[in-house]
KOLFITI-976312 format. One record per residue (C-alpha): x, y, z; residue in three letters; residue number from 1. Coordinates in steps of 0.001 Angstrom, whole numbers, padded with zeros to 6 digits. Each point is the difference from the previous one (the first is absolute). Example, Ala and Ser with C-alpha at 12.3 -4.5 7.8 and 13.67 -1.06 7.14 Angstrom:
2
      c1      c2      c3 kolpa marza
  012300 -004500  007800   ALA     1
  001370  003440 -000660   SER     2
//
This chain:
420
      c1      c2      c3 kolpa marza
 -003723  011326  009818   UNK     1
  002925  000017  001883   UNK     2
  002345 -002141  002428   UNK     3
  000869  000659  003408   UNK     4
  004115  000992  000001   UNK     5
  002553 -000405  003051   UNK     6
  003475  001386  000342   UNK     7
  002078 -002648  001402   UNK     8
  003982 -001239 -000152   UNK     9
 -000383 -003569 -001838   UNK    10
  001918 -001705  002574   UNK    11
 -003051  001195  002217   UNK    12
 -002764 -001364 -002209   UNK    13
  001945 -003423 -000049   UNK    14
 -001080 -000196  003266   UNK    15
 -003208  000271 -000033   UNK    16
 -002636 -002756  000105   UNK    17
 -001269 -001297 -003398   UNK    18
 -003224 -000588 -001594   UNK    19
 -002155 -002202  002292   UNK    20
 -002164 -002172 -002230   UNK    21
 -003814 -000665  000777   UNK    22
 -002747 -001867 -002115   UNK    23
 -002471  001651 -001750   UNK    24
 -002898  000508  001956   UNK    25
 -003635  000126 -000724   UNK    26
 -001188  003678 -001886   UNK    27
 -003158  000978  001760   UNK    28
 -003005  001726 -002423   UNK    29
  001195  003459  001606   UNK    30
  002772  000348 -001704   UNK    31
 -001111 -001498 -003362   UNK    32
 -003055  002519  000248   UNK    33
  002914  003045  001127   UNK    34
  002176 -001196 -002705   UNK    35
 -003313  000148 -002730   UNK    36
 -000862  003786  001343   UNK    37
  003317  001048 -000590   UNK    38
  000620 -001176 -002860   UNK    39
 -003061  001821 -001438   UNK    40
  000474  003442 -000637   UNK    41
  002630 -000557 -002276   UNK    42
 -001580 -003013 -002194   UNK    43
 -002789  002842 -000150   UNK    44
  001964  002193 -001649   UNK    45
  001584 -002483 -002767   UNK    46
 -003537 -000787 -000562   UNK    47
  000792 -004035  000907   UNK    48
 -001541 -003233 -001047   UNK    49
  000613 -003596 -000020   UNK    50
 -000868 -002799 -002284   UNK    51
 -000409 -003462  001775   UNK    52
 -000279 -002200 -003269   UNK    53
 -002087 -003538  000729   UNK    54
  003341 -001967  001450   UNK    55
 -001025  001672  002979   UNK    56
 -003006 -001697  001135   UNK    57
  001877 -003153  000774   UNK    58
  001450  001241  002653   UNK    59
 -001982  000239  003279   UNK    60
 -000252  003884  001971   UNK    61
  002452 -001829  002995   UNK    62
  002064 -002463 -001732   UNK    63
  003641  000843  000257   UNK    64
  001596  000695 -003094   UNK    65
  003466  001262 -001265   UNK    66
 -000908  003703 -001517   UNK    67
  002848  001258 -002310   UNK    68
  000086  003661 -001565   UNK    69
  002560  002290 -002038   UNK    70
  001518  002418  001486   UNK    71
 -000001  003475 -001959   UNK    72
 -001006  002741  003325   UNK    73
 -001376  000359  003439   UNK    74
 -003387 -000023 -001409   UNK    75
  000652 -003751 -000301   UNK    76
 -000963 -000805  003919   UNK    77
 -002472  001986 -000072   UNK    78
 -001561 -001276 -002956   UNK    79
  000414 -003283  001886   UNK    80
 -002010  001463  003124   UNK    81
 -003177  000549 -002171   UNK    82
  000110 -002788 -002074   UNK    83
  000830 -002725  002385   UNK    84
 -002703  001306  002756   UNK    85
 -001117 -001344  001808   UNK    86
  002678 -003514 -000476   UNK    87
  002365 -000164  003147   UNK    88
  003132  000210 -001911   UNK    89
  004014  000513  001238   UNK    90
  002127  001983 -002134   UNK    91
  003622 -001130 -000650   UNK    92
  002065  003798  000274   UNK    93
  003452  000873  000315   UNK    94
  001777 -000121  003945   UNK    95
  000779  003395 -000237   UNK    96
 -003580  000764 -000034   UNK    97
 -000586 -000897  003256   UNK    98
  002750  002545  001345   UNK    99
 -001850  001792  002598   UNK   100
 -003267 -001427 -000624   UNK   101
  000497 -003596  000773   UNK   102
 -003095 -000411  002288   UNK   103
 -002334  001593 -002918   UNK   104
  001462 -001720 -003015   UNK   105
 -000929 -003100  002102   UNK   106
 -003354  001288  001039   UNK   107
 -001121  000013 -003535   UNK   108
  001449 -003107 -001271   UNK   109
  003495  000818 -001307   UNK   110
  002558 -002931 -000013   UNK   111
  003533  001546 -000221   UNK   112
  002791 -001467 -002427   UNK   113
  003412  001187 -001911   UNK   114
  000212  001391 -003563   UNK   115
  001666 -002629 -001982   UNK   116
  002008 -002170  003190   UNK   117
 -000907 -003726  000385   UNK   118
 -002862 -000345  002641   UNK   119
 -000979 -002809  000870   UNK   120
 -001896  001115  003114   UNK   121
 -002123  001989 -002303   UNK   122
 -001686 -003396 -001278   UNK   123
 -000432 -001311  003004   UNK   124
 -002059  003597  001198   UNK   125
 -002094 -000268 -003478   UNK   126
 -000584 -004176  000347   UNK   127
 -001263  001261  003612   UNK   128
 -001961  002748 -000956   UNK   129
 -002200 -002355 -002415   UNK   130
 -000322 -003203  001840   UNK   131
 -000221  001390  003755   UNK   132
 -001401  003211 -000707   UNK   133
 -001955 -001260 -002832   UNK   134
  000501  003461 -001321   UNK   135
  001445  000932 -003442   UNK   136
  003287  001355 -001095   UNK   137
  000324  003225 -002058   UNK   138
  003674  000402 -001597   UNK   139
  002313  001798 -002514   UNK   140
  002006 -002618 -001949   UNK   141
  001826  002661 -001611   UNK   142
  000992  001097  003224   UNK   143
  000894  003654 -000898   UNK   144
 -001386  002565 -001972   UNK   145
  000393  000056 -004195   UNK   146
  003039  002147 -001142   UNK   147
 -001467 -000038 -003215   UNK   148
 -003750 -000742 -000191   UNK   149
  000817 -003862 -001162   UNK   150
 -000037 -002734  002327   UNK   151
  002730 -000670  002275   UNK   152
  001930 -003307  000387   UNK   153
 -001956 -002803  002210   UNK   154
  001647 -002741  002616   UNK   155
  000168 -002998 -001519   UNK   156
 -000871 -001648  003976   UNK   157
 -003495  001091 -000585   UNK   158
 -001026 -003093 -002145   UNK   159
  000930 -002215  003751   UNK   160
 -001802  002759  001553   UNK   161
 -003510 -000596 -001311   UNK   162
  001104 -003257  000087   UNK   163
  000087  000015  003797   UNK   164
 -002978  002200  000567   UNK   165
 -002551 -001835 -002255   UNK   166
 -002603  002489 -000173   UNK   167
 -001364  002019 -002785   UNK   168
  002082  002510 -001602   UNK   169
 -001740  003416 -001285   UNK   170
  001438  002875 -001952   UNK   171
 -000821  003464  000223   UNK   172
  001298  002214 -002966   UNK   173
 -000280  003796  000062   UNK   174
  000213  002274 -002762   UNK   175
  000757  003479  000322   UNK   176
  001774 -000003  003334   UNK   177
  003350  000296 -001521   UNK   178
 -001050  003060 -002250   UNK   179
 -001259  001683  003143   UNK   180
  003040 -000632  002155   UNK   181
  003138 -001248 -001477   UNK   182
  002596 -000367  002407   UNK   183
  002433  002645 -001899   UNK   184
 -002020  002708  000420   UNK   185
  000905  001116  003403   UNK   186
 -003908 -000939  001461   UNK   187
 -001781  002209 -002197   UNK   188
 -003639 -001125 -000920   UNK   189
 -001386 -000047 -003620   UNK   190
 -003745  000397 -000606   UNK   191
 -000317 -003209 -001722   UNK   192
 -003024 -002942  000546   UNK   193
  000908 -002954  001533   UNK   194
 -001487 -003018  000133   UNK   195
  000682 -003815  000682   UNK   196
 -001196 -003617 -001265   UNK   197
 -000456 -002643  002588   UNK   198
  000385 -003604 -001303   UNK   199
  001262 -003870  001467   UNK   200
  002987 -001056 -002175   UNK   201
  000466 -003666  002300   UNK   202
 -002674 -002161  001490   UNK   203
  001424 -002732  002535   UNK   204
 -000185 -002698 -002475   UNK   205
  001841  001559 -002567   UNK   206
  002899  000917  002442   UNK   207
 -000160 -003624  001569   UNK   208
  000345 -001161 -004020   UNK   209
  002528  002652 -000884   UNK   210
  004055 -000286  000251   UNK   211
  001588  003082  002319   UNK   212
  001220  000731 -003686   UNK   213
 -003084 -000049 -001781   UNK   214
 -001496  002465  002695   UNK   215
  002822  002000  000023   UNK   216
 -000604  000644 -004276   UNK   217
 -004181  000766  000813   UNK   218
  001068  002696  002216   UNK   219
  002562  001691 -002211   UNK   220
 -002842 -000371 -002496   UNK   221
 -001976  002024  002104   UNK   222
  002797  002274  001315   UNK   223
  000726  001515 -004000   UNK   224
 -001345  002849 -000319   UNK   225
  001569  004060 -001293   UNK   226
 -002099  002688  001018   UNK   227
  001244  002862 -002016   UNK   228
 -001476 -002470 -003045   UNK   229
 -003020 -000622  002157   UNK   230
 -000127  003972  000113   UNK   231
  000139  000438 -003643   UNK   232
 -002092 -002738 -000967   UNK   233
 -002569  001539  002070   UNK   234
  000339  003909 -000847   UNK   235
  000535  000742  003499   UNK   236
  001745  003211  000146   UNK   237
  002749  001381  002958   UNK   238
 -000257  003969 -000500   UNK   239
  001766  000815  003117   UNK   240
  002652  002659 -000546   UNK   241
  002534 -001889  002020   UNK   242
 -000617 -003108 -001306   UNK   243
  003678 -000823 -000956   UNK   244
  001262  001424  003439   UNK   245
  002654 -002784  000763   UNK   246
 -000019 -002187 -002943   UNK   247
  003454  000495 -000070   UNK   248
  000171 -003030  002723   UNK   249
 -001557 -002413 -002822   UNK   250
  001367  001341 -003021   UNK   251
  003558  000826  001452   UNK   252
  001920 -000488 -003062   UNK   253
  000045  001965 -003177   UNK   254
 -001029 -002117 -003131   UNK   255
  001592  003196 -002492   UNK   256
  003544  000010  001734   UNK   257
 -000041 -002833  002556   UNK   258
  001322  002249  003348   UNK   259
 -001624 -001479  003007   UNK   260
 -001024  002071  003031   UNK   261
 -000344  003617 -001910   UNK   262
 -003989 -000586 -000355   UNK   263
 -002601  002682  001483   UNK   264
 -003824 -000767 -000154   UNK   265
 -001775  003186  000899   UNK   266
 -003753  001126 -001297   UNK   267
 -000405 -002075 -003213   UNK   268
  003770 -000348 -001496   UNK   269
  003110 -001974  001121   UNK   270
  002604  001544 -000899   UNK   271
  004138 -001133 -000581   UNK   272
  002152  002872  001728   UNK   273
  002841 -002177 -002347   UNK   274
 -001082  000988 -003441   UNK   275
 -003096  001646  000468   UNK   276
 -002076 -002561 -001331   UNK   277
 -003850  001381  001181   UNK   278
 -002443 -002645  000048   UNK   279
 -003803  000500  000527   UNK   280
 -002347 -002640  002392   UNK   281
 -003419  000468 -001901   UNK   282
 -003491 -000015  001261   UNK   283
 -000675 -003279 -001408   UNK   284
  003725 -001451  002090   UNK   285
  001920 -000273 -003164   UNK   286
  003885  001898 -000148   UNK   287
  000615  002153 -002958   UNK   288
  002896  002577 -001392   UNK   289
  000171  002441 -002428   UNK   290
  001749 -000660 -003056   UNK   291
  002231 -002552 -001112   UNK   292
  000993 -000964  003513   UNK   293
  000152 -003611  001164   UNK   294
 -002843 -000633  001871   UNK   295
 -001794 -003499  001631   UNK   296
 -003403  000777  000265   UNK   297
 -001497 -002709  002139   UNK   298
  001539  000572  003746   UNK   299
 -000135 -003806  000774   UNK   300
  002121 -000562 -003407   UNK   301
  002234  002564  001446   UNK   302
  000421 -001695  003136   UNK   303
  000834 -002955 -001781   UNK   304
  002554  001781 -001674   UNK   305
  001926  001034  003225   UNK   306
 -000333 -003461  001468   UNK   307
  001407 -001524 -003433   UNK   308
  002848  002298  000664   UNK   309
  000728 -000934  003694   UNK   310
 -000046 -003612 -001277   UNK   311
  002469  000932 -002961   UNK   312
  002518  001928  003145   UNK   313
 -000751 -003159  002072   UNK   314
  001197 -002387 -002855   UNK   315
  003361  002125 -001127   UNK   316
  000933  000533  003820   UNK   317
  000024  003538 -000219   UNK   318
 -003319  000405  002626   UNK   319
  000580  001703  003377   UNK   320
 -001700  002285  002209   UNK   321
  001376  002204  002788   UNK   322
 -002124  001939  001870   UNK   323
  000573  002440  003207   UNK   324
 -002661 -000659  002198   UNK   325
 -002017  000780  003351   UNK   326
 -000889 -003036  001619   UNK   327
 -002880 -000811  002132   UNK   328
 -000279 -003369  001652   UNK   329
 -003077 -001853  000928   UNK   330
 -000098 -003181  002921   UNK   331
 -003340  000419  001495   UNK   332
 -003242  001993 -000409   UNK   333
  000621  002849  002624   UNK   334
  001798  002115 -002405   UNK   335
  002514  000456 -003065   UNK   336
  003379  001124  001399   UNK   337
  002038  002399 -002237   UNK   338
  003348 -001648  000847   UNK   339
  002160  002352 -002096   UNK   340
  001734  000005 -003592   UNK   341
  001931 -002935 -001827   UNK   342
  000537 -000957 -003623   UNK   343
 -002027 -002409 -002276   UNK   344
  001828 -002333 -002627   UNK   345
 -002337 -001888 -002507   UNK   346
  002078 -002503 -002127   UNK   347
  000241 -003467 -001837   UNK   348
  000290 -001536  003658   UNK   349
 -002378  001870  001537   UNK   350
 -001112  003027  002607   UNK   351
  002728  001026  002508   UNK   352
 -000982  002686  002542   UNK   353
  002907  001499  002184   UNK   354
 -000441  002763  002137   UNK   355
 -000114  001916  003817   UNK   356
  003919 -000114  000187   UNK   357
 -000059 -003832 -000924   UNK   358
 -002670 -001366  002358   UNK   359
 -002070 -000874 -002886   UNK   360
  001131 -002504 -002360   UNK   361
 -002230 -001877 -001984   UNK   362
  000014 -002061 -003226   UNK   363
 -002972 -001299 -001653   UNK   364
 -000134 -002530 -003010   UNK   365
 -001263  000337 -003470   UNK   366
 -002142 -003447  001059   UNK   367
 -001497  001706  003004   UNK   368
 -003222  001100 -001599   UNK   369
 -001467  000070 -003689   UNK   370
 -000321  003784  000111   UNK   371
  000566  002831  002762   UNK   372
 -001832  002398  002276   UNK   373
  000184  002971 -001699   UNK   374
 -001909  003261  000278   UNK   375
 -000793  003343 -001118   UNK   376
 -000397  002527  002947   UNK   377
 -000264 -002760  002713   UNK   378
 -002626  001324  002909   UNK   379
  000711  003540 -001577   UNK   380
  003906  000024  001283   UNK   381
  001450 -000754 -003694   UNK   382
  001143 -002714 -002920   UNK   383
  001255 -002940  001934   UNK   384
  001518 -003999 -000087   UNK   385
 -001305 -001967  002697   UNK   386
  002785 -003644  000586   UNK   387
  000424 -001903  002629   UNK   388
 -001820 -003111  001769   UNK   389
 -003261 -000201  002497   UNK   390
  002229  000592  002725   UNK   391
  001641  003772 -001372   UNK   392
 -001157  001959 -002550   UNK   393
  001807  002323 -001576   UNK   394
 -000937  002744 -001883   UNK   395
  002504  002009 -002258   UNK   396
 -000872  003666 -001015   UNK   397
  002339  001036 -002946   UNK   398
  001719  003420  000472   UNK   399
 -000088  000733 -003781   UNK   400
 -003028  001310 -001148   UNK   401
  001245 -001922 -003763   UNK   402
 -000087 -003504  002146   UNK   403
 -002818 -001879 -001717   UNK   404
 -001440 -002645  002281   UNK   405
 -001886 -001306 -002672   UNK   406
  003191 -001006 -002062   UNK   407
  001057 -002215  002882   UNK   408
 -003331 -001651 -000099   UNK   409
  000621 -001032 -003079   UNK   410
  003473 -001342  000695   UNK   411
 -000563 -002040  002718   UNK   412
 -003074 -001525 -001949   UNK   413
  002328 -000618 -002556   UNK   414
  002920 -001178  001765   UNK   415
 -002441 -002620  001662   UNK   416
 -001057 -001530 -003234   UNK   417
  003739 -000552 -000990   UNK   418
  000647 -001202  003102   UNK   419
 -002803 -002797  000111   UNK   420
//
């Protein structure tokens, strides 16, 4: 998929009228039939299936409910599509999916919000959509894609959320959707089954008898999960040639001699261009090296690793990031405007983004958000860091091919939990 680009001087965009807000409006059987047909072909192909355990049949065909759903791949909305049909529900997405498409992402139920930025208007859209729509809500808690395979970090504002809503909550978990698509590996489909489990985690009453707290620990219950363990525990086998293409932007740093940003994944080995350190991605998703050479076999353990590291640079003072970057800028839905190039500082106190001859100068806090909009070849244009608040968004496309977005990820999540 990709994003609809403009050229433009930034004192230009500026100018321009912002994102008008409207409410959700009501998502007519058309499009949930369209959205089930096209979604089809490709749940064919992985050979799809869903188990709805007995939780289910408490909850009516037309009563609103919150749906929440990990987030590994595309496949995950259209895995939605089929198993949702034919339930009127609105999808929470990202604003910048509406770029160019704003009257179709409306059509079929989409209600537009910001990666990680405070939005308050984004409660009031959902608390619509289920009490004057009486139609249910389908969202991502995680709110971006899995680096790693493991669960990503959840807002501790959903416990209110639910809170507010009052309507049942139901999980759908998929397995196998990250080992067909993870995001490193540049779009390229696996031939791996998926399939999905359907289930109500929160009646009503138990939210109405529940602390924001208390809901908030039931959905991180539900929100644990490591599928390259779920892969292994269930034989399932990846035995794609290019199957470590890019896991260089998860496993940036060498565990044998420690450089950071000299990792290549290509075929089935990552590779350290520092000491030559070759390490193999197995069918079964488990790393491996010849010889004596350290080696942490479990990529989620490895991951760890680098974010125990960012924590340890955090702690002594000595983190920093600098990146040369292209920025694009994003104030309504017509288009992203390539503004020109600037500079990127990540440190103890925060993003700073300066750039286009000093008419961009912008600091954001560690406390901003719990983690950061970061992505691996963002609508096919490249590795990227989105910042900024719902009225600009900017997003920062490092220069160096060694940048790792992934590593500032992992800072800012860290920085946050010093910070609070």
């Amino acid at each position: 998929m990709k994003i609809k680009t403009v050229k433009k001087p930034i004192e230009e965009v500026l100018q321009l009228q912002g994102y008008r807000h409207t409410s959700p409006a009501r998502q007519g059987m058309f499009w949930r039939r369209l959205l089930k047909t096209l979604s089809s072909g490709e749940l064919k192909k992985v050979g799809f299936t869903c188990e709805k355990d007995a939780s289910m049949e408490q909850i009516g065909p037309d009563e609103p409910c919150l749906i929440l759903m990990n987030h590994s791949s595309f496949i995950d909305l259209k895995i939605a599509s089929a198993v949702l049909f034919p339930r009127e529900f609105h999808i929470v997405c990202t604003a910048d999916g509406f770029v160019g498409k704003e009257w179709l992402m409306k059509k079929i139920g989409c209600i537009p919000t910001f990666k990680f930025i405070s939005d308050p208007v984004l409660v009031k859209d959902m608390v619509h959509t289920v009490r004057n729509l009486k139609a249910s809500v389908l969202m991502f808690p995680e709110a971006s894609y899995s680096f790693d395979g493991t669960a990503t970090p959840l807002p501790d504002s959903l416990g209110k959320c639910l809170k507010l809503l009052k309507v049942p909550v139901v999980m759908i978990r998929t397995f196998g959707a990250f080992q067909r698509d993870p995001l490193y590996n540049n779009l390229q489909l696996r031939d791996v089954p998926v399939t999905a489990k359907m289930s109500c985690i929160l009646t009503p009453d138990e939210i109405r008898e529940k602390t924001p707290a208390e809901l908030n620990a039931v959905l991180r219950e539900h929100f644990t999960f490591d599928n390259w363990k779920w892969q292994q525990e269930n034989g399932v086998k990846v035995r794609e040639p290019f199957r470590a293409d890019g896991l260089h932007r998860v496993l940036y740093k060498c565990p044998c001699c420690r450089t950071e940003g000299k990792m290549t994944g290509e075929g089935t080995t990552l590779t350290c261009r520092e000491c030559g350190t070759v390490y193999e991605l197995t069918e079964s998703g488990e790393m491996r090296s010849s010889g004596n050479t350290e080696v942490i076999p479990h990529i989620p353990d490895w991951y760890a690793w680098e974010r125990k590291c960012v924590r340890e640079e955090l702690e002594n003072g000595t983190y920093r990031m600098t990146l040369p970057v292209t920025i694009r800028v994003m104030v309504n839905t017509d288009a992203v405007y390539e503004v020109g190039d600037g500079t990127l500082e990540h440190t103890k106190d925060g993003f700073r983004l300066t750039g286009c001859g000093g008419k961009i100068d912008y600091r954001q806090s560690p406390k901003a958000s719990y983690s950061l909009y970061a992505d691996y070849f963002w609508y096919e244009i490249g590795d990227m860091i989105s910042i900024g608040t719902p009225k600009i968004q900017y997003y920062c496309f490092p220069a160096d091919p060694g940048a790792n977005v992934a590593k500032a990820r992992l800072a800012a999540e860290e920085m946050f939990k010093m910070k609070e």
